[in-house]
C-alpha positions in Angstrom: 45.4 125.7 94.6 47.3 124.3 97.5 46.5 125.6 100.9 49.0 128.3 101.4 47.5 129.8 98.1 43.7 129.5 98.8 44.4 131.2 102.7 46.7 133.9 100.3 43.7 134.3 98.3 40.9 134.6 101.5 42.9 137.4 103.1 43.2 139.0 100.0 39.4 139.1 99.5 38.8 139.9 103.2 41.5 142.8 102.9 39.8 144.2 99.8 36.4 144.2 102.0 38.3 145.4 104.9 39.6 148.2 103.1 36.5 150.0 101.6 34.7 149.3 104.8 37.3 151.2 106.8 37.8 154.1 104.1 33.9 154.5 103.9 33.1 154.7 107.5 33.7 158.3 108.3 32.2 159.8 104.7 28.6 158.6 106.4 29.5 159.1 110.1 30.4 162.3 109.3 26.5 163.7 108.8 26.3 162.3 113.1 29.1 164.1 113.8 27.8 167.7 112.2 25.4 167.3 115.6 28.0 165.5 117.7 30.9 168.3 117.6 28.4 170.7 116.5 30.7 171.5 113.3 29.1 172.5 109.6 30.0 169.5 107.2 32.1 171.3 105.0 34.7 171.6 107.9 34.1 167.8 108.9 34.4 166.6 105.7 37.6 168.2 104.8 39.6 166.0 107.8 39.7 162.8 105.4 41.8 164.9 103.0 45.2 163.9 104.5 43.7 160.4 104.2 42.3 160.4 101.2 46.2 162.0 99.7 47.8 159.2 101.8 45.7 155.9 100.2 47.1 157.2 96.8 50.3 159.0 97.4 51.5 155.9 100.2 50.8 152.8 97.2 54.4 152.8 95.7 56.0 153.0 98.5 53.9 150.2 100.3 54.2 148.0 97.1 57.7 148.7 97.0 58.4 147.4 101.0 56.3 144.5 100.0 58.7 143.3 97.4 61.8 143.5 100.0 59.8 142.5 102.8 57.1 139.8 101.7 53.7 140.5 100.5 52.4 138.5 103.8 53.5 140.3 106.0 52.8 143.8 104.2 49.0 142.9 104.5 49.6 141.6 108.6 51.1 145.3 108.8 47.8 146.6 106.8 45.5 145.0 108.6 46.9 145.7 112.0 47.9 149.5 110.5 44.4 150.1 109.8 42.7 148.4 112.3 44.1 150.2 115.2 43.9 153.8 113.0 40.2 152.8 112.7 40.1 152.5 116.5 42.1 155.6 117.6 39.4 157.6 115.2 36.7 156.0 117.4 38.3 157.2 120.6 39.1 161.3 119.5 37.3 164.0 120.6 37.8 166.5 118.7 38.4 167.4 114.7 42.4 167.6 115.4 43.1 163.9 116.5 40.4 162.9 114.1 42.5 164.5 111.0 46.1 162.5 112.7 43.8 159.0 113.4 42.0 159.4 109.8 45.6 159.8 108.2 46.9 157.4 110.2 43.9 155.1 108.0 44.9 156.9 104.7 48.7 155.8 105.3 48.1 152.1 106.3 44.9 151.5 103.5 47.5 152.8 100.7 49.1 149.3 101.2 45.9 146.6 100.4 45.4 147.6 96.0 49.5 147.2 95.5 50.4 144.2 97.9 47.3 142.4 98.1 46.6 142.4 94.4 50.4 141.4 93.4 50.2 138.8 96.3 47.2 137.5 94.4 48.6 136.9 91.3 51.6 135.5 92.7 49.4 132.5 94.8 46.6 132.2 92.1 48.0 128.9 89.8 47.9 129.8 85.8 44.2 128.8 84.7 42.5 130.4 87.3 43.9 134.1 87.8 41.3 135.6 86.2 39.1 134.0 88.2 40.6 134.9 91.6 40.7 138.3 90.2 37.5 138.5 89.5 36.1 137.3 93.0 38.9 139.7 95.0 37.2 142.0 92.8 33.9 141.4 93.9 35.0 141.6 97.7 35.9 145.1 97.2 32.7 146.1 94.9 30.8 144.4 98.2 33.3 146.6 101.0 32.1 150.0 99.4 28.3 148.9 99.0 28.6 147.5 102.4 30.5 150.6 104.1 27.4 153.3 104.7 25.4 149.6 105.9 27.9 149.1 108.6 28.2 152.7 109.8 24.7 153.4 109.6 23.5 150.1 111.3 26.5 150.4 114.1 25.7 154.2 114.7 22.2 154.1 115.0 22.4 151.5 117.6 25.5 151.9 119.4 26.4 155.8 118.5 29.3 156.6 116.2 32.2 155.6 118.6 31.2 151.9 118.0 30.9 152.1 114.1 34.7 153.1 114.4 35.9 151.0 117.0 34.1 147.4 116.0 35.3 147.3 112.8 38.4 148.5 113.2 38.9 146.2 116.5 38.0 142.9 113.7 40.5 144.3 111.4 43.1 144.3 113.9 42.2 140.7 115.2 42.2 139.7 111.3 46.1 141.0 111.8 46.9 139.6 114.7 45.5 136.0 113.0 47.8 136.8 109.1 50.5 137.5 111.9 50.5 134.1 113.7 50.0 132.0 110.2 53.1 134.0 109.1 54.9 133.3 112.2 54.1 129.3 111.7 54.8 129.0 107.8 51.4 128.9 106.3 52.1 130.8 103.4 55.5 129.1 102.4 54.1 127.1 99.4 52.4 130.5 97.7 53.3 130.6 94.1 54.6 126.6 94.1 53.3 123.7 92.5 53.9 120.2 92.6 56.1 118.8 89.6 55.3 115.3 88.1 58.5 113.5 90.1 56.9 114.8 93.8 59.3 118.3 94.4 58.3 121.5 93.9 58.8 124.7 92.2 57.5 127.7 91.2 55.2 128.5 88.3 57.4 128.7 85.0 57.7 132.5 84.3 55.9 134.0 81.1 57.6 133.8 77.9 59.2 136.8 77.3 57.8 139.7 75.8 58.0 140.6 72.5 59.0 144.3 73.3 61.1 145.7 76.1 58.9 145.7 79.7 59.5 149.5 79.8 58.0 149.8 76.7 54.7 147.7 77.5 54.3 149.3 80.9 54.7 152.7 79.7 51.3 151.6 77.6 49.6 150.3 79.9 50.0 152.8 82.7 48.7 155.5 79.9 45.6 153.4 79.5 45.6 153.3 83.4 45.7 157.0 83.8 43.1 157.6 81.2 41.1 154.7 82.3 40.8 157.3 85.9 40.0 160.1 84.2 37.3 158.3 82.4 35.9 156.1 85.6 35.7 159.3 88.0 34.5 162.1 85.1 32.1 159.3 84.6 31.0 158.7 88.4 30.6 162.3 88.9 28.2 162.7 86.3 25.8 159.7 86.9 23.8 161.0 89.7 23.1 164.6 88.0 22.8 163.0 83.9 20.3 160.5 85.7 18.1 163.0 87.3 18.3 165.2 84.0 17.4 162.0 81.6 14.8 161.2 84.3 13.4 164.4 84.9 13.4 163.6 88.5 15.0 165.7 92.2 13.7 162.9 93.9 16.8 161.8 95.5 15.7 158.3 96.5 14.6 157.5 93.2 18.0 158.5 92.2 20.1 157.2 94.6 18.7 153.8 94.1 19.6 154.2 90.4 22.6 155.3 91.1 23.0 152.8 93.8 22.0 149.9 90.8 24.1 151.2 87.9 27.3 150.5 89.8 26.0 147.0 91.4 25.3 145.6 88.1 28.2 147.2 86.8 30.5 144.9 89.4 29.8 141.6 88.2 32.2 142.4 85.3 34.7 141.7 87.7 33.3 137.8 87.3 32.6 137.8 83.5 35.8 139.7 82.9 37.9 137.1 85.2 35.8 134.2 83.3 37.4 135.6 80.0 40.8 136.3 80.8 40.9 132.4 81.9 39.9 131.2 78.2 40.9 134.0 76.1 43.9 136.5 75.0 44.4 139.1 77.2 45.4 141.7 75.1 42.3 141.3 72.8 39.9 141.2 75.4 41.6 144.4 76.6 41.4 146.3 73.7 37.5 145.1 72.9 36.5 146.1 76.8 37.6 149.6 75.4 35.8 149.4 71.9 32.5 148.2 73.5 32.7 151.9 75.6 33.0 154.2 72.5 29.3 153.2 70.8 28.3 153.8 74.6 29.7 156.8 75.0 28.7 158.3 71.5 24.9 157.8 72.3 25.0 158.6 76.2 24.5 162.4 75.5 21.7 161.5 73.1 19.0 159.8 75.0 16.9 160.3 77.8 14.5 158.3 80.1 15.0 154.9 81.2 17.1 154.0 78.3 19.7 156.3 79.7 19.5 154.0 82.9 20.0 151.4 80.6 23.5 152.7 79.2 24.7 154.3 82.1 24.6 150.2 83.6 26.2 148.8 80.3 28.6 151.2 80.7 29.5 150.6 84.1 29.5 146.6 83.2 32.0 147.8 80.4 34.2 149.9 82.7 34.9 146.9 85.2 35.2 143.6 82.5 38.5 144.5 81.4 39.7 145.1 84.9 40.9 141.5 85.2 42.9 141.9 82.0 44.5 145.0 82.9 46.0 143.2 86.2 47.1 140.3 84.9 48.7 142.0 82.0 50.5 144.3 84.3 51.8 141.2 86.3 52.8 139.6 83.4 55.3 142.3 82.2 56.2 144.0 85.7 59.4 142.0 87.3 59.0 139.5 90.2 60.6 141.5 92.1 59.1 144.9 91.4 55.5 143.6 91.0 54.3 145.1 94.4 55.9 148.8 92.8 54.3 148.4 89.7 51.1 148.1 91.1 51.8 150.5 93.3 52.7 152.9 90.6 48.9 151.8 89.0 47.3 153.1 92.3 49.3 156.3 92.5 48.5 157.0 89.0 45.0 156.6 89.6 44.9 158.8 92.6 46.3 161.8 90.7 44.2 161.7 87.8 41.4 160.9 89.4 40.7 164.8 90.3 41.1 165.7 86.1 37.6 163.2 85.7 36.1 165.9 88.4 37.3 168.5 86.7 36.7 167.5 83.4 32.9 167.7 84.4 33.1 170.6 85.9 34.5 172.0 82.6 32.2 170.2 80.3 28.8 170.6 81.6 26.1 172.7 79.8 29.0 173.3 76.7 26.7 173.8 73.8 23.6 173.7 76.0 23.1 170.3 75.7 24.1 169.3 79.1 26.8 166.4 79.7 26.7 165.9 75.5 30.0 167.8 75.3 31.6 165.6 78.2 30.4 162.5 76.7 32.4 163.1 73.3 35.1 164.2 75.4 35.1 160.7 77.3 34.5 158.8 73.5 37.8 160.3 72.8 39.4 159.9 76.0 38.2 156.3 75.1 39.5 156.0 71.9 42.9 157.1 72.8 43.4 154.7 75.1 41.7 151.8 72.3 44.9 152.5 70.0 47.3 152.5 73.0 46.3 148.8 74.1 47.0 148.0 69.9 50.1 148.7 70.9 50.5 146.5 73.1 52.7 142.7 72.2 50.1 140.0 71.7 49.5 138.0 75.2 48.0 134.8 75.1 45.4 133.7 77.5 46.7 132.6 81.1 47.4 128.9 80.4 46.1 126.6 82.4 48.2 124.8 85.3 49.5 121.3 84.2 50.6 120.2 87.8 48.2 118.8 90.3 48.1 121.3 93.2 50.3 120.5 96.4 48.2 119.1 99.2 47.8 120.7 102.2 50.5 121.8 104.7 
């Protein structure tokens, strides 16, 4: 990667960090601010709902702006957007302004999945977007583990004010430093490489697909919908099926398996990136769904540590074809509306993300066998969405860049 691509690629990373940091401060400060405002929780919590609406109802529109505006300086206007929302939270004093500042975050974070993913496969050379992937990944996996660390840590020793205001005052200066490199042409040579006679040019485009775009991202955002349906039913259900399987109320015991399950469960981001570099993307897509259904069939079924066990496999299975999915998505979404399309993903997501709640809600106890009944439900969820990636055209693996990189500028 030439320079432009690998600083396109750091503030991607740091954005994706940036992001869950800033959308999981308030869900821990909120339990300081129960004695703060004297307020009952239910009432405290419900002031990140405007946000929480806003980071998955804002994405198209944010990846749309970013394909007529530049995905560079989309992310400069997230992370000074968020950065000073963060702040203006830290300085309210009362639930009112909290709901407009906390909004104010919802709005701004709905722009880092659909720019700074589509910026990322725009400035990561062929060869090594899965990779890249993989590690941006990572960075976000890292931002929601990292999230209740931050606000706990900053809270307990500066009060909840500062857990706001510090983090959100380094995202802003993170803005204010994207702004300047924009300002001075650092990021001209994303998506360029050097050609064997010394110019430069863009990456060749894919070859064309075998069926219409519309076509293969109608598929794909039906396996994207499902995919939410299955991640959150799935999420929801881990702490109770644990405690069940474990015969345990202990809730440190459990959040620490909890707290494990999805940990291991993001370094599929790596393997899965690792693959989509060396193999075909559709068939790696279509096995990360196959290797779920055996999972899924027997998740019901056991008890006691083994449940652990599948509950982690599963969660590794959940993120591997992740990569895939993205790169696929890139491949057959336009240039020019790649920002939309994966704002599209993110809205999707967002909307079915509540019918995984609910789908537990529904589910438990049916037959008396506890989450049995939503674990066939998921297998068949699963399966569904196996047969839709058949249908997608055969894609070969990313190939790998033949030009050297361009030095630095």
């Amino acid at each position: 990667m030439n320079a432009s691509s690998r600083l396109a690629v750091a503030f991607s990373c740091i954005g994706h960090f940036q992001h869950h940091v800033l959308t999981g401060l308030f869900l821990t400060l909120v339990v300081m601010l129960e004695r703060a405002w004297e307020r009952p929780y239910d009432e405290l919590i419900g002031l990140w709902t405007i946000g929480a609406l806003l980071v998955g109802a804002g994405a198209p529109l944010a990846g749309w702006l970013a394909d007529r505006f530049g995905h560079a300086r989309m992310m400069a206007v997230f992370f000074l957007g968020a950065g000073a929302a963060t702040i203006a939270a830290g300085l309210t004093a009362g639930p009112a302004p909290m709901t407009v500042a906390l909004a104010g975050l919802g709005l701004f974070g709905a722009i880092y999945h659909p720019v700074g993913l589509a910026w990322v496969t725009q400035a990561a050379p062929p060869g090594a977007r899965g990779r890249v992937m993989g590690v941006v990944g990572i960075a976000g996996s890292l931002g929601v583990a990292a999230a209740a660390l931050v606000a706990g840590g900053l809270a307990a020793l500066f009060g909840w004010r500062t857990a706001l205001i510090l983090p959100g005052a380094l995202t802003f200066g993170l803005g204010l430093v994207l702004a300047a490199l924009i300002a001075r042409g650092a990021f001209a040579g994303v998506g360029r490489v050097a050609q064997a006679d010394g110019g430069t040019a863009a990456p060749a485009e894919d070859p064309a697909p075998e069926r219409t775009p519309r076509v293969v991202l109608a598929v794909l955002f039906v396996t994207l919908a499902c995919g939410s349906i299955l991640f959150n039913a799935f999420a929801t259900a881990v702490p109770k099926w644990l405690s069940e399987a474990l015969e345990t109320t202990d809730m440190a015991t459990i959040g620490a398996l909890v707290g494990f399950v999805f940990l291991f469960g993001s370094v599929a981001h790596l393997i899965g990136g690792w693959l989509a570099d060396r193999v075909a993307l559709k068939p790696l897509y279509v096995a990360s769904f196959a290797m779920k259904l055996p999972l899924l069939l027997v998740a019901g079924l056991v008890g006691g540590w083994p449940a652990v066990a599948v509950a982690a496999l599963f969660t590794l299975m959940m993120d591997i074809g992740v990569p895939a999915e993205n790169l696929l998505l890139a491949r057959y979404s336009s240039g020019r509306r790649r920002g939309l399309a994966f704002g599209i993903k993110y809205a999707m997501g967002f909307v079915a993300a509540p019918l995984g709640v609910g789908m537990v809600a529904a589910l438990y106890g049916v037959g008396d066998r506890g989450f049995l009944a939503m674990f066939l439900a998921l297998a068949g969820l699963t399966l569904a969405m196996l047969l839709a990636a058949l249908a997608l055209p055969g894609a070969e693996r990313e190939a790998p860049a033949n030009a050297r990189p361009l030095p630095a500028e």
